[in-house]
N, C-alpha and C positions, 0 to 999 in steps of 0.2 A: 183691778189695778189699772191706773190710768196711764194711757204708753205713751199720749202726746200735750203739749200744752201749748198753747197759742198765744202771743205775746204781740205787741207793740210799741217797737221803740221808735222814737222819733219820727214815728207816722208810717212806719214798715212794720209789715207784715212778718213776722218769723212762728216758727213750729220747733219747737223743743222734742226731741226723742227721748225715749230710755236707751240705753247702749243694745239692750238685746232688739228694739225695734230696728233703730237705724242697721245692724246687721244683718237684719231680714231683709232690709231692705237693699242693700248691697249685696247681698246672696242673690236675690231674684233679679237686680239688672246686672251681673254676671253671669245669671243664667240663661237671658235674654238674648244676651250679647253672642255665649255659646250656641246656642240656637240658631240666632242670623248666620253665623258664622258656618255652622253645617250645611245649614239651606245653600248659603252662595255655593258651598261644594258640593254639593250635590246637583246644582243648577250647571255647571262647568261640568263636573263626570257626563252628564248626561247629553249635556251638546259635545263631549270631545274634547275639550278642553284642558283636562285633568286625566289622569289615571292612576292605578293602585299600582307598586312596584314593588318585588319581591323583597324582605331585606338580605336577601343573599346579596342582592345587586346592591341596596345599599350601601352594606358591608363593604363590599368592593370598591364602592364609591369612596367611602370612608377612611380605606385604607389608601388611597391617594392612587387610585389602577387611573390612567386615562378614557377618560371622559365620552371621549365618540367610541372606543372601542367595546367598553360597557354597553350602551345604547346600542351599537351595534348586536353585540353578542341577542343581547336581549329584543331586540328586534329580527333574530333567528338570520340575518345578511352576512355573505361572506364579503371579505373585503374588496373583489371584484365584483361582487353586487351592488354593495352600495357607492365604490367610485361612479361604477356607469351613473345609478340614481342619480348622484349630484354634479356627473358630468364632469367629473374631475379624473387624472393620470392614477389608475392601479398601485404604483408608487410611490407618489405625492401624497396620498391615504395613510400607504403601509407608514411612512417616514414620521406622518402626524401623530398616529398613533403610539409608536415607537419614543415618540418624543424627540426625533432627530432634526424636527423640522415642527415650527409653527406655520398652524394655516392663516393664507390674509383673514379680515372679517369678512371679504366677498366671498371665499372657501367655506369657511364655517358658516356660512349662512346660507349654501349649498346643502353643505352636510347636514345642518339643521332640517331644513326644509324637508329633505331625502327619510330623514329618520322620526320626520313627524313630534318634534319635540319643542322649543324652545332656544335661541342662540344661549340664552343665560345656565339651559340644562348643560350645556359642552363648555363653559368657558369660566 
């Protein structure tokens, strides 16, 4: 069976598929695609960049727990650990976390830094 045909119209080039070719062929640059797309993660895990996170933590995430407190938990810091880290007030922390209080972007880029994560993971 013949899967392609080759054609000319008006001085162009075209290639006619069967429906089951052209879907092979959209399988395999989807699957190509999937591939790069491991490699670049894998390439990031491995400089640091990335890392795997429990889906308890997810969960949590999920369920709308605040943000630095999770990373916190999961970074094994009590909350006067990581104030000292990001060089910010014991209770300026407690309050963020609480949700009593938002931190500036200069704070949250503190606490970022502090927790090894991303401003975009806290906010």
């Amino acid at each position: 069976m013949k899967e392609r045909l080759e054609l000319t119209i008006d001085g162009e080039d075209f290639v006619a598929l069967s429906r089951e070719a052209y879907e092979r062929l959209v399988e395999a640059a989807e699957d190509a695609a999937d591939s790069a797309a491991i490699a670049r993660f894998e390439q990031r895990l491995a400089a640091g960049d990335e890392e795997f996170v429990p889906s308890a933590m997810v969960d949590r995430i999920l369920a709308g727990e605040n943000l630095v407190r999770v990373w916190r938990e999961h970074r094994g810091l009590t909350v006067s650990a990581l104030a000292e880290m990001a060089g910010i007030a014991q209770p300026y922390l407690s309050q963020i976390e609480t949700g009593k209080r938002e931190g500036t972007l200069q704070t949250m880029k503190k606490i970022a830094g502090a927790l090894r994560v991303k401003l975009d993971d806290l906010v």
